[in-house]
DRENDO-1510 file (C-alpha; in Angstrom, 1 decimal, always signed):
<recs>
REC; n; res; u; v; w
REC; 1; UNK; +6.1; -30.5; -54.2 .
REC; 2; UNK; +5.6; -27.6; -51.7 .
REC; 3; UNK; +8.6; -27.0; -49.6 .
REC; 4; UNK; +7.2; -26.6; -45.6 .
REC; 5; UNK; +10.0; -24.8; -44.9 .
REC; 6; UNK; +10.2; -22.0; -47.5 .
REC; 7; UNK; +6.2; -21.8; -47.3 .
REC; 8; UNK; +6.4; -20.9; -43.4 .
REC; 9; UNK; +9.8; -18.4; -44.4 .
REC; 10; UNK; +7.3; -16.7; -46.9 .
REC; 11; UNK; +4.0; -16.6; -44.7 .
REC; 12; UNK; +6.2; -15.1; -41.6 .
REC; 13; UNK; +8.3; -12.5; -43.9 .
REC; 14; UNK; +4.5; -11.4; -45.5 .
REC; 15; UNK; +3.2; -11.0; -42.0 .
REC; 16; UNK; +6.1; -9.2; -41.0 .
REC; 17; UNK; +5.5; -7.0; -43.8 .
REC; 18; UNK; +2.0; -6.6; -42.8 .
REC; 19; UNK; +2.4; -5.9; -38.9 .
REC; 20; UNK; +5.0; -2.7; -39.8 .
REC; 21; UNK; +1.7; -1.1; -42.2 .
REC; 22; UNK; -0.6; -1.9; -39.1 .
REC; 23; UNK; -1.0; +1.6; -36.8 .
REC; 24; UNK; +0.2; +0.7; -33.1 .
REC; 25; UNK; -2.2; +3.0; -31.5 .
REC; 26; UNK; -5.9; +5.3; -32.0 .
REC; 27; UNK; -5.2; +8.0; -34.3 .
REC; 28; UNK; -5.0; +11.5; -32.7 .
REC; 29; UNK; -8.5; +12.5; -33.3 .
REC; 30; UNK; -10.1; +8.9; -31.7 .
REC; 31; UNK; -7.0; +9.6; -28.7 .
REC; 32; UNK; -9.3; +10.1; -25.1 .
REC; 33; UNK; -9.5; +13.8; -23.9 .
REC; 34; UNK; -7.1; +14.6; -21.1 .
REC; 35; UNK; -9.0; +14.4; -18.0 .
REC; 36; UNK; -10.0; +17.8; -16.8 .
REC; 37; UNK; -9.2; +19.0; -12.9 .
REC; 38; UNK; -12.7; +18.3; -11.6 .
REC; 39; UNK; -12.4; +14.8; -13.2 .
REC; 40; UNK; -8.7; +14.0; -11.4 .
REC; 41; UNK; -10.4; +15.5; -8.0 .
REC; 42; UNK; -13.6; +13.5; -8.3 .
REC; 43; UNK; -11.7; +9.9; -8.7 .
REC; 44; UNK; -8.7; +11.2; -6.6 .
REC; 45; UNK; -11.3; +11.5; -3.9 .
REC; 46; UNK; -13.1; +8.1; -4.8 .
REC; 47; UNK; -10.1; +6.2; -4.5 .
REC; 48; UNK; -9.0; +8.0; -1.4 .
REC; 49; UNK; -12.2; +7.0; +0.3 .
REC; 50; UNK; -12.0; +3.7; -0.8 .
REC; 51; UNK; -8.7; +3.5; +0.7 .
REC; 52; UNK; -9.7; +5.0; +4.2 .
REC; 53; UNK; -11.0; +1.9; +4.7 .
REC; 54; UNK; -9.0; -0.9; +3.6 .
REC; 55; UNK; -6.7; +1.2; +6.8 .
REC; 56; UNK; -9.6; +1.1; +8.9 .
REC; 57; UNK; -10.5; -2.4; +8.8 .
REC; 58; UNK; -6.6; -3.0; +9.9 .
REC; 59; UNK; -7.3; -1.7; +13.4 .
REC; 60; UNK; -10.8; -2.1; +13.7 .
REC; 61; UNK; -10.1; -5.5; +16.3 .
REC; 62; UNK; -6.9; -4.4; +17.8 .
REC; 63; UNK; -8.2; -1.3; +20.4 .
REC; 64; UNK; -11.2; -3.8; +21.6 .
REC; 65; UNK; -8.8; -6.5; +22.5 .
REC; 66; UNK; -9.1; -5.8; +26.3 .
REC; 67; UNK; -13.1; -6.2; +25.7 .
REC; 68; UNK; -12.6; -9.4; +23.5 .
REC; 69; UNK; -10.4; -11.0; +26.0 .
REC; 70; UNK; -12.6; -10.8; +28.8 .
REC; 71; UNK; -16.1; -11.7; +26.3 .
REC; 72; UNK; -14.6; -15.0; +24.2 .
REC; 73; UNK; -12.3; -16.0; +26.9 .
REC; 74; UNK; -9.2; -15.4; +24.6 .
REC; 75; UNK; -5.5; -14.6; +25.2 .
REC; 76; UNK; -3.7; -11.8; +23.9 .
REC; 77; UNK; -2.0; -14.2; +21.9 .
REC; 78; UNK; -4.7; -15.5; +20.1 .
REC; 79; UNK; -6.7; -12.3; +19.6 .
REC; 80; UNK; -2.7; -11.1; +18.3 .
REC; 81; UNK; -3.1; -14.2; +15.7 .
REC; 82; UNK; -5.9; -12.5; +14.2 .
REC; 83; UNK; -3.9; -10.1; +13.1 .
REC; 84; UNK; -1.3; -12.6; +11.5 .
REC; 85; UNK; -4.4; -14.1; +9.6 .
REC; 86; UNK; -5.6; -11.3; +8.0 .
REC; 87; UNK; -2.8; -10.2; +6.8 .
REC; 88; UNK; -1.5; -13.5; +5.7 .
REC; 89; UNK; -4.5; -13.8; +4.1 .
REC; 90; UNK; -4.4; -10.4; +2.4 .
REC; 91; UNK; -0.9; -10.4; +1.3 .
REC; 92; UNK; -2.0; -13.8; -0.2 .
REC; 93; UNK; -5.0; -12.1; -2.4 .
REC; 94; UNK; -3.0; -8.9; -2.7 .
REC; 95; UNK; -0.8; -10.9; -5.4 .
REC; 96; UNK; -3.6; -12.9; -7.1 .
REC; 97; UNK; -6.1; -9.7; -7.4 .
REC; 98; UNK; -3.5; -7.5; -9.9 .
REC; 99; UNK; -4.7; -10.6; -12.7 .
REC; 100; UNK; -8.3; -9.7; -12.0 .
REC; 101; UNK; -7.9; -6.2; -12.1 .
REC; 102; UNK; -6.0; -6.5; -15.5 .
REC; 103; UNK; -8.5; -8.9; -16.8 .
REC; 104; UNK; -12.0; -7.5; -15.1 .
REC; 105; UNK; -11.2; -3.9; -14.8 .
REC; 106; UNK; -10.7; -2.1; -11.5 .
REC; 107; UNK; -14.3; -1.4; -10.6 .
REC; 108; UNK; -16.2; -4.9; -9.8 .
REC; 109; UNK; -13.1; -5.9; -7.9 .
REC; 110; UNK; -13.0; -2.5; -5.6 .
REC; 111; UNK; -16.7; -3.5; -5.2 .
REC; 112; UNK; -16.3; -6.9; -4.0 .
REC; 113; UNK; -13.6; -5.5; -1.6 .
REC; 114; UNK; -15.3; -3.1; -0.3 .
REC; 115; UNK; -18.6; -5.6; +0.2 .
REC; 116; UNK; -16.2; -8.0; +1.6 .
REC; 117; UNK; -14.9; -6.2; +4.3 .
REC; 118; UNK; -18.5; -5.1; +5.3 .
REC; 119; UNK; -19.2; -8.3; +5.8 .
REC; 120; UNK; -16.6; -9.2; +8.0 .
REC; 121; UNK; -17.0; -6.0; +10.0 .
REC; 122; UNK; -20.8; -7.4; +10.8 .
REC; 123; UNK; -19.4; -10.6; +11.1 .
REC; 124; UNK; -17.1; -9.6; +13.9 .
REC; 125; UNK; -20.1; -7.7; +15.7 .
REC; 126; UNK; -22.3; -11.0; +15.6 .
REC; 127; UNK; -20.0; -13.7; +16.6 .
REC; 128; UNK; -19.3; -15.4; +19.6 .
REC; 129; UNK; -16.6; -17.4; +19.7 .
REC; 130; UNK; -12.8; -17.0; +18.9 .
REC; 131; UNK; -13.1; -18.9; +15.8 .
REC; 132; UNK; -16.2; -17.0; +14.4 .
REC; 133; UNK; -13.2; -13.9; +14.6 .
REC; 134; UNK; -10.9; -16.0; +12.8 .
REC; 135; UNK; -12.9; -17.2; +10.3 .
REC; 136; UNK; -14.5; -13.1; +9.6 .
REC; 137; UNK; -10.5; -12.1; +9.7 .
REC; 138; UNK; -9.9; -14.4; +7.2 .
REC; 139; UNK; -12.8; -12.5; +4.8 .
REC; 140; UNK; -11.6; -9.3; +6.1 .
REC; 141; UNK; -7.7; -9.8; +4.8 .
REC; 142; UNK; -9.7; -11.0; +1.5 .
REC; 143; UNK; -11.2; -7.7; +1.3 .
REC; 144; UNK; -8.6; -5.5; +2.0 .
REC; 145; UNK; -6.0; -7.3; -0.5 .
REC; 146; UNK; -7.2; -5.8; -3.4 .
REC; 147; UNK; -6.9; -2.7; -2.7 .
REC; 148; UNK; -3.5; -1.3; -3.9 .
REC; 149; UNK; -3.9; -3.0; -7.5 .
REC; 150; UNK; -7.0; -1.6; -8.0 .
REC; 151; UNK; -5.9; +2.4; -6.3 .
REC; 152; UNK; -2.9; +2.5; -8.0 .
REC; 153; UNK; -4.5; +0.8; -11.3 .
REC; 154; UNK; -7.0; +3.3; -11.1 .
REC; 155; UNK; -4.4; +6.4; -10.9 .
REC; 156; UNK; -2.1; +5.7; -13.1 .
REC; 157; UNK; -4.5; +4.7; -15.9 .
REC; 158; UNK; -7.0; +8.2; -15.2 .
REC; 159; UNK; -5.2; +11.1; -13.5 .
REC; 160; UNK; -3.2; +13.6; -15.4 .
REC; 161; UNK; +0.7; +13.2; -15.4 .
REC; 162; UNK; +0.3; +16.7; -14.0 .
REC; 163; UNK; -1.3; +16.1; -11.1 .
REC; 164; UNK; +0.4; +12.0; -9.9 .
REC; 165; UNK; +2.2; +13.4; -6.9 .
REC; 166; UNK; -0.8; +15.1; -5.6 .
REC; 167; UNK; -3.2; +11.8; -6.2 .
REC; 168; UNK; -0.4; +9.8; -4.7 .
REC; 169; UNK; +0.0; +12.7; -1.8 .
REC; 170; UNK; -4.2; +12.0; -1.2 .
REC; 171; UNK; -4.2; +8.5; -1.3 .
REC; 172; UNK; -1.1; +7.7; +1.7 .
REC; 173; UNK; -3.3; +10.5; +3.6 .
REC; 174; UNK; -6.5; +8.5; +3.2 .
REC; 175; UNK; -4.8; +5.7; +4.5 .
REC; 176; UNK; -3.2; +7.5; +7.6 .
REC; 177; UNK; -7.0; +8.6; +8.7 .
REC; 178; UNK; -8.2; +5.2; +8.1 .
REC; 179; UNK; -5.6; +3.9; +10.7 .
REC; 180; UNK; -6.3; +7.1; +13.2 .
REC; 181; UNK; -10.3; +6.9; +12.7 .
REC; 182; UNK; -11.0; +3.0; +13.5 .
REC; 183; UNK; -9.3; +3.3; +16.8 .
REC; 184; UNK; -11.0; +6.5; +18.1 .
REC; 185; UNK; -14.2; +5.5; +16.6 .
REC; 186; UNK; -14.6; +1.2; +18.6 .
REC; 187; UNK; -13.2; +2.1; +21.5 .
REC; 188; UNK; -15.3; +5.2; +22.2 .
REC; 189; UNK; -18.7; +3.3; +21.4 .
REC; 190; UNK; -16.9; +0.5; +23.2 .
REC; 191; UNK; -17.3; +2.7; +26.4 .
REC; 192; UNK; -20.4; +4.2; +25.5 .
REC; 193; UNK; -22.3; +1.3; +24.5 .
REC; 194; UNK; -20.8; -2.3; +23.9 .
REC; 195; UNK; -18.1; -3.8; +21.2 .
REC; 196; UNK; -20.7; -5.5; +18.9 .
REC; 197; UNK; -22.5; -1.9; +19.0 .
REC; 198; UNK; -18.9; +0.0; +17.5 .
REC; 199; UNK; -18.6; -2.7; +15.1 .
REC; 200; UNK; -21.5; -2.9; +13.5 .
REC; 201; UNK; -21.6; +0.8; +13.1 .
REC; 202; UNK; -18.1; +0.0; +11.6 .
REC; 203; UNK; -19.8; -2.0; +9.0 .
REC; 204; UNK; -22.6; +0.5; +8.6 .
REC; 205; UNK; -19.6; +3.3; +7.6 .
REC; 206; UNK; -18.0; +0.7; +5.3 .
REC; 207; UNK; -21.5; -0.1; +3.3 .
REC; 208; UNK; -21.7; +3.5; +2.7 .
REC; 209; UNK; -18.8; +4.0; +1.0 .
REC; 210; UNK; -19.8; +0.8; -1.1 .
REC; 211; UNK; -22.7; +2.7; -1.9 .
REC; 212; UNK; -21.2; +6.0; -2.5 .
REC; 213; UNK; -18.6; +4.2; -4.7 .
REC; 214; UNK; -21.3; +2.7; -6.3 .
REC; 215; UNK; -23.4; +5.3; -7.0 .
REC; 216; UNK; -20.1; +7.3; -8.6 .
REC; 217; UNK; -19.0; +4.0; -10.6 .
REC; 218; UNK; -18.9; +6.0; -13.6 .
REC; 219; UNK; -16.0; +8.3; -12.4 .
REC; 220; UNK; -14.2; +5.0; -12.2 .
REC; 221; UNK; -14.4; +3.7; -15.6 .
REC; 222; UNK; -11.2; +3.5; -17.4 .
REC; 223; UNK; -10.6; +5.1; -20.3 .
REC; 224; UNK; -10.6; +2.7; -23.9 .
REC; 225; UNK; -7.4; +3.1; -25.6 .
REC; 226; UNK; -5.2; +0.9; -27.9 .
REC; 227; UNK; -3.0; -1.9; -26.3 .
REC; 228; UNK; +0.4; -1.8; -28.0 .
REC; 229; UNK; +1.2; -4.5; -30.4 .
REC; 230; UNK; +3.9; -5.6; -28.2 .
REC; 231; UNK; +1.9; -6.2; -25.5 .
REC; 232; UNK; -1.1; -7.9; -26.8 .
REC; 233; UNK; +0.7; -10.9; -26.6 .
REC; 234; UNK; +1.7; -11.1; -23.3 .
REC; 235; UNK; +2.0; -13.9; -20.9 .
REC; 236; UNK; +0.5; -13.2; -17.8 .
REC; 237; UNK; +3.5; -14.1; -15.5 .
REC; 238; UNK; +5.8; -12.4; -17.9 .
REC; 239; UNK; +6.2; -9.6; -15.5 .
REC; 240; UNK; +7.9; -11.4; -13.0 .
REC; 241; UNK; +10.7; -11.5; -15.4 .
REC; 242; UNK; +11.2; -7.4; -15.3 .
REC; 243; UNK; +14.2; -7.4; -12.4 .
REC; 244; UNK; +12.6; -3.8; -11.3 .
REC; 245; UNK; +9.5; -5.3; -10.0 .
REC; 246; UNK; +11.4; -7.3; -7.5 .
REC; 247; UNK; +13.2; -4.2; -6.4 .
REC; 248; UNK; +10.0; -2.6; -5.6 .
REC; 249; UNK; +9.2; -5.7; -3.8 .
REC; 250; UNK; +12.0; -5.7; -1.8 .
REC; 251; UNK; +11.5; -2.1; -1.1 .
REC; 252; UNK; +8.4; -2.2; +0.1 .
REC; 253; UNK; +9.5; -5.2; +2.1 .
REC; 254; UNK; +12.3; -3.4; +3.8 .
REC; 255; UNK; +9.8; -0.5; +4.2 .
REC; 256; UNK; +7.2; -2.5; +6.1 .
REC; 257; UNK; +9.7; -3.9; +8.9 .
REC; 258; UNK; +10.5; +0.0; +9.1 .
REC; 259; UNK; +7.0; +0.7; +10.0 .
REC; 260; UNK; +6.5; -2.2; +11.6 .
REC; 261; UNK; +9.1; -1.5; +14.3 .
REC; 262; UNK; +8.2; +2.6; +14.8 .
REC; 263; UNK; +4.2; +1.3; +15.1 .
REC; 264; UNK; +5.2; -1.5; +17.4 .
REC; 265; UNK; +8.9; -0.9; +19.3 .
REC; 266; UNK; +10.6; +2.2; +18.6 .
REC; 267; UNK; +8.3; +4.5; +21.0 .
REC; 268; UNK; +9.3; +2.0; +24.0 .
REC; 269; UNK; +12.6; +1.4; +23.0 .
REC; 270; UNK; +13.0; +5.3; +22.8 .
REC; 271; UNK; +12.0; +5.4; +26.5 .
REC; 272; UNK; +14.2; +2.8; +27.9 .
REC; 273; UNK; +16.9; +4.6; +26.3 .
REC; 274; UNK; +16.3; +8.1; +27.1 .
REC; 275; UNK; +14.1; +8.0; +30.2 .
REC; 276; UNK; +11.0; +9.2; +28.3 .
REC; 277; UNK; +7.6; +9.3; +30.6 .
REC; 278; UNK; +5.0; +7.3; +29.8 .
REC; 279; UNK; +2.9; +10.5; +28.9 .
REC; 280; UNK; +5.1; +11.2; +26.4 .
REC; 281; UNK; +5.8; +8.5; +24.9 .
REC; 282; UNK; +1.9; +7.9; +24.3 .
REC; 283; UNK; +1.9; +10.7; +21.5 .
REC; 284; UNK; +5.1; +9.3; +20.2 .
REC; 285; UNK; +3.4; +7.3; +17.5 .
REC; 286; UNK; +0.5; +9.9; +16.7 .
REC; 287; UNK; +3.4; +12.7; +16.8 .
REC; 288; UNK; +5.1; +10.4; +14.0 .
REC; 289; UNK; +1.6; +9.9; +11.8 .
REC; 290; UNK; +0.2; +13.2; +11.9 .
REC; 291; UNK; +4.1; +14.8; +10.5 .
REC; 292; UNK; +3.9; +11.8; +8.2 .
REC; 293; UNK; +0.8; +13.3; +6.5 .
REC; 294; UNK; +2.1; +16.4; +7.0 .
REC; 295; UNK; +4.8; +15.5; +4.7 .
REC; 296; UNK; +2.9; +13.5; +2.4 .
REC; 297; UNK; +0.9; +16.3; +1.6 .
REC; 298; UNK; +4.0; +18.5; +1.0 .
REC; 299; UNK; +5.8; +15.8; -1.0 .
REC; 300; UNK; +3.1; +16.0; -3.9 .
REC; 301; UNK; +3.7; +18.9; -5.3 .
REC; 302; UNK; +8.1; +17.2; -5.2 .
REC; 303; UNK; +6.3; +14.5; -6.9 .
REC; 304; UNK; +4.9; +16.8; -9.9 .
REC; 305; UNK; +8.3; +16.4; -11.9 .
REC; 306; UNK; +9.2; +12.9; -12.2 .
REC; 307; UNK; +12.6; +13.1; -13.2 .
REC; 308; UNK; +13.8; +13.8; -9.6 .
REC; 309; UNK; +11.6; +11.4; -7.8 .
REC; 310; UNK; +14.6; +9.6; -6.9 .
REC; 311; UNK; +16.2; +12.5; -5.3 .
REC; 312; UNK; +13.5; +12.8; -2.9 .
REC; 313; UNK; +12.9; +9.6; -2.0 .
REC; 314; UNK; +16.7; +9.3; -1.4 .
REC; 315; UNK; +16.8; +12.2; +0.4 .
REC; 316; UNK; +14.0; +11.9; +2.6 .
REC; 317; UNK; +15.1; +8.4; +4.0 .
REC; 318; UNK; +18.3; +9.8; +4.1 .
REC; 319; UNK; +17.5; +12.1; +6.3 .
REC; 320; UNK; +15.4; +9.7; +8.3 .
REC; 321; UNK; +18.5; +7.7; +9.2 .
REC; 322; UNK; +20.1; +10.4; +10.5 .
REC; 323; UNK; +16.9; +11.3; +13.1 .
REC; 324; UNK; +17.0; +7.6; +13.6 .
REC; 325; UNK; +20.9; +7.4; +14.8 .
REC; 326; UNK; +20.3; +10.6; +17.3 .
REC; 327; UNK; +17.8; +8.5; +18.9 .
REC; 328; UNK; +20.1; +5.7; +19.2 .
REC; 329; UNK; +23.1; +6.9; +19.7 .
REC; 330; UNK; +22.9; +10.6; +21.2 .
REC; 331; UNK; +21.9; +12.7; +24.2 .
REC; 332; UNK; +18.0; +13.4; +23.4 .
REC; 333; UNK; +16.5; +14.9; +26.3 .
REC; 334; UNK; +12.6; +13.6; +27.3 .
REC; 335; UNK; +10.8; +16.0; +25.7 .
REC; 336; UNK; +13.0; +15.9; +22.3 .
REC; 337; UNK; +12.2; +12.2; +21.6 .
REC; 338; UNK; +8.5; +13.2; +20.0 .
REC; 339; UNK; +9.9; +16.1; +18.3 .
REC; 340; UNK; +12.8; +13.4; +16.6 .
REC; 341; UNK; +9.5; +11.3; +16.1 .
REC; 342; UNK; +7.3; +13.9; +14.4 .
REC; 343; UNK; +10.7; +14.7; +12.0 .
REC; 344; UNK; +10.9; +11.8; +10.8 .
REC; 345; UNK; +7.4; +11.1; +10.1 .
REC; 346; UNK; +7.6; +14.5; +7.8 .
REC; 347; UNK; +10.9; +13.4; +6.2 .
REC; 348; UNK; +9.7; +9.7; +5.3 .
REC; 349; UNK; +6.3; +11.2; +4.5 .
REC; 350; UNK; +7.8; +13.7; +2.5 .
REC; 351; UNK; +9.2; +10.7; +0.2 .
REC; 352; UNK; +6.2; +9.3; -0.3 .
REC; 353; UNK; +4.5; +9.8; -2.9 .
REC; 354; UNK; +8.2; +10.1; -4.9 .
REC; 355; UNK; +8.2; +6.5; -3.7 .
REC; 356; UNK; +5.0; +5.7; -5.6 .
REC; 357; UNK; +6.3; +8.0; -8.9 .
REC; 358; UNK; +9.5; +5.9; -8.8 .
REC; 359; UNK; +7.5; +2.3; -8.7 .
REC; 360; UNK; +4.9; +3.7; -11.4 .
REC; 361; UNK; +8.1; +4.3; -13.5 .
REC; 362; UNK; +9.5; +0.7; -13.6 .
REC; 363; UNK; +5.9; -0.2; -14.0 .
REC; 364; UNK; +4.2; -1.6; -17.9 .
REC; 365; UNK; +1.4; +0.3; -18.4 .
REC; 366; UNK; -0.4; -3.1; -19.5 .
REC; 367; UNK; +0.3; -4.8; -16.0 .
REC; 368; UNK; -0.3; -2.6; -13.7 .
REC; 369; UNK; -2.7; -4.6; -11.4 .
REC; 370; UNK; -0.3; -7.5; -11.4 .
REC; 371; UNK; +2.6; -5.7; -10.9 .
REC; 372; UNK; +1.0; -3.5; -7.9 .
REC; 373; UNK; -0.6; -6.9; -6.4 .
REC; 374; UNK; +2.7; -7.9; -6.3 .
REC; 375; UNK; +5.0; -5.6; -5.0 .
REC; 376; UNK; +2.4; -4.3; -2.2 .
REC; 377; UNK; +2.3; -7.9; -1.5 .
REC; 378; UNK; +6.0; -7.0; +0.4 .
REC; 379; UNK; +4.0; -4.6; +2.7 .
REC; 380; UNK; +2.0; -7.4; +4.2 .
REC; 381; UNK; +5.0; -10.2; +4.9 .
REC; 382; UNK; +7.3; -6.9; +6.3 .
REC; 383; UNK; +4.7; -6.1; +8.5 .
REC; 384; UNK; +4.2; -9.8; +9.6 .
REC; 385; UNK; +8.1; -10.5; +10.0 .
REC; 386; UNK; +8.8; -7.2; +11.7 .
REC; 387; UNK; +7.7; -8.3; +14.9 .
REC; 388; UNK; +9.6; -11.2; +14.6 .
REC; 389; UNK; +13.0; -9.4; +14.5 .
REC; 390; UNK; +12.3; -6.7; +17.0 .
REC; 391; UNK; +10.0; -8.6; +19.5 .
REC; 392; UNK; +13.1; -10.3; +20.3 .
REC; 393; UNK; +15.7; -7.5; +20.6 .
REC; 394; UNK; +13.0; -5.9; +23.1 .
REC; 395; UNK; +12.1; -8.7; +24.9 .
REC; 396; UNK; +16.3; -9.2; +25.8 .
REC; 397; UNK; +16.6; -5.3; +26.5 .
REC; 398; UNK; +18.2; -4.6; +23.1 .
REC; 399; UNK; +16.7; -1.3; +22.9 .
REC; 400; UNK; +19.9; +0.4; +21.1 .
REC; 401; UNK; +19.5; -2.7; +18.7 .
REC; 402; UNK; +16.0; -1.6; +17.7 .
REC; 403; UNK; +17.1; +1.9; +17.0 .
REC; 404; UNK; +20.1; +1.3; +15.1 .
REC; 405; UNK; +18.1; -1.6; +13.4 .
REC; 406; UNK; +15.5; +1.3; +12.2 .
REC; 407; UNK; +18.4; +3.1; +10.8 .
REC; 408; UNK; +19.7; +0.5; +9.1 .
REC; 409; UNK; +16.1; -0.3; +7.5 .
REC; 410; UNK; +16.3; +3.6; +6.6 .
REC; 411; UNK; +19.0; +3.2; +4.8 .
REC; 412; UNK; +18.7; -0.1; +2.4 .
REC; 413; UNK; +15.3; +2.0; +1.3 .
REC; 414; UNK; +17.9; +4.6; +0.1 .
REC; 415; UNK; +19.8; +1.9; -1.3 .
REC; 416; UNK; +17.1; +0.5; -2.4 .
REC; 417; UNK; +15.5; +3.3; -4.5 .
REC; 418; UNK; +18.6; +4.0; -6.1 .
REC; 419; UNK; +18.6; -0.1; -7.7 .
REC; 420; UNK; +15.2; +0.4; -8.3 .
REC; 421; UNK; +16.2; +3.7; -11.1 .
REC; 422; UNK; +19.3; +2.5; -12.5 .
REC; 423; UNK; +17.6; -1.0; -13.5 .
REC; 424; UNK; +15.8; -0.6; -17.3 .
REC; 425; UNK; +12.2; -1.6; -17.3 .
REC; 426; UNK; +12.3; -4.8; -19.9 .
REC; 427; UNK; +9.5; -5.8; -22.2 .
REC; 428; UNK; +6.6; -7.9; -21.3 .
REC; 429; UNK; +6.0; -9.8; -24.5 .
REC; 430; UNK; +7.6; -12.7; -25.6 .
REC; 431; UNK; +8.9; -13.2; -28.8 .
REC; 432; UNK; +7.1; -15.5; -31.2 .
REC; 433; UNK; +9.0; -19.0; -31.0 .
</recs>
């Protein structure tokens, strides 16, 4: 009689045997070349593009709300909703899309995004009702929810170690003019011609980057390499099991209510406190935004050694709260609140793309779409509950609160960043049971 027991002992030790002998990886000479500097600025400015306008379709409705009001017979708070849909809806896909980007490859979902929010733009120019908008905002946060797996997929996966911080530098940039160009461009066709003309030349800019993208597909191909033996196996919610992921959640959680409340409160609150007029406190925000690319751009070449990523981003938000307390606590005369503004748009953009080094390092190389879908998935609920928390400190003439609430934002991202280093990056693959 065969024995079951010392049968399977045998087949496992023989496999076991077998799986040390087996090579773990391509052998040097079948390892992919190192991409070259024209190849890292070609997909660098791909992905940046791409990016431009997942950014631009966020404010695409919000500077024609006046106009929309007034056309569909809608209140301010239900054109507001909008804005709650799509990015309820796009936090929503941000977390699925990382499974498809691991399973499909980056390329066919950036397409469909990009199509996607096409779509809605034309959709928005062609309807005429409120819920024709809400039902294109809903497409809209579809499209722009796949965008950070796919970017940061694409990044970490084809650019040079060499050259991260700069890609990551390029890519919060492209963002930045995506959010300064969809404002400037609506509202001054709005007052040329009509709404439904600006946005369907909104769509019109969006299909062309589809088909630029297109057209370059090539330079977005992922390199083929060898999966690790451990990770062949892998369950695809195993990630969720790596404690560091849900620190970089929670970061960029905490972050979003911080950008939430300078986009939304802080410029008003700053004038309530400090007697700011209104002219000033206009360029407040775009002060803030053009030091923050400013500093992004200067915070990728900090970003080339990864070892002190963590010092930067520490220091930078560091040195935010300390802007952010002056506001709220000290003397600032009028015409210093934009410069405090401007300050700490360099210092947090500055951290940036440290910020993206530190996630990529608590990040499996064979998850990176799920992980990204994930985590960026905190950006979307901060910038839905930040209004929350603030609306009602301003609307009770808290204005001190808001300011000392941004500092304190500030400084759980320090907090934050340092949890995020100190906790080891575990395995994704389960053990055979």
């Amino acid at each position: 009689m065969i024995n079951v027991g010392q049968a399977k002992a045998h087949l496992m030790t023989c496999w076991a045997r077998y799986d040390r002998c087996m090579p773990t990886s391509l052998p040097p000479y079948l390892q992919p070349q190192a991409p070259t500097f024209k190849q890292d600025v070609q997909l660098i400015s791909l992905v940046s593009l791409a990016h431009m306008m997942s950014h631009f379709s966020q404010l695409l409705l919000p500077p024609l709300f006046p106009w929309l009001k007034d056309d569909l017979n809608a209140s301010y708070a239900e054109l507001g909703f909008l804005m709650t849909i799509f990015f309820i809806v796009s936090c929503a896909v941000q977390a699925v899309s990382g499974f498809f980007v691991d399973r499909l490859g980056p390329r066919p979902i950036l397409f469909a995004g990009l199509g996607l929010l096409g779509l809605s733009c034309l959709g928005y120019a062609l309807s005429n009702s409120y819920w024709m908008l809400a039902f294109f905002a809903v497409l809209a946060g579809v499209g722009n929810g796949v965008f950070h797996p796919v970017d940061y997929t694409l990044i970490n996966r084809r650019v040079s170690a060499s050259r991260l911080g700069h890609a990551y530098s390029a890519h919060g940039i492209s963002g930045s003019l995506g959010w300064a160009v969809a404002p400037a461009l609506v509202v001054g066709l709005t007052l040329a011609f009509s709404w439904r003309i600006a946005l369907l030349v909104a769509a019109a800019l969006v299909f062309v980057v589809l088909f630029v993208v297109v057209l370059q597909r090539q330079k977005l191909a992922l390199p083929s390499v060898a999966v690790p033996r451990a990770a062949t196996g892998d369950k695809a919610m195993d990630f969720l099991k790596i404690p560091a992921v849900w620190m970089c959640f929670g970061f960029f959680f905490i972050y979003a209510i911080a950008l939430g409340l300078v986009n939304a409160f802080a410029p008003e609150a700053a004038r309530q406190l400090h007697e700011v007029p209104l002219s000033l406190v206009a360029i407040c925000l775009s002060v803030y935004m053009l030091a923050s690319a400013a500093g992004m751009a200067s915070g990728g070449f900090l970003a080339v050694n990864p070892a002190r990523s963590e010092k930067v981003v520490v220091t930078g938000f560091t040195l935010a709260v300390g802007l952010s307390l002056w506001l709220a606590l000290g003397q600032v005369p009028a015409a210093g609140v934009p410069v405090l503004f401007g300050l700490m748009g360099f210092v947090s953009g500055l951290a940036a793309p440290s910020r993206d080094l530190l996630i990529k390092s608590a990040t499996p190389a064979n998850a990176s779409g799920r992980v990204y879908g994930v985590v960026y998935a905190g950006l979307d609920i901060g910038q839905a509950v930040s209004p929350l928390i603030f609306g009602w400190m301003m609307d009770r003439g808290h204005f001190q609160w808001v300011l000392l609430g941004l500092a304190l934002m500030q400084c759980l991202l320090v907090c934050s960043a340092l949890s995020i280093q100190r906790v080891r990056r575990g395995p994704l693959a389960l053990r055979s049971a």
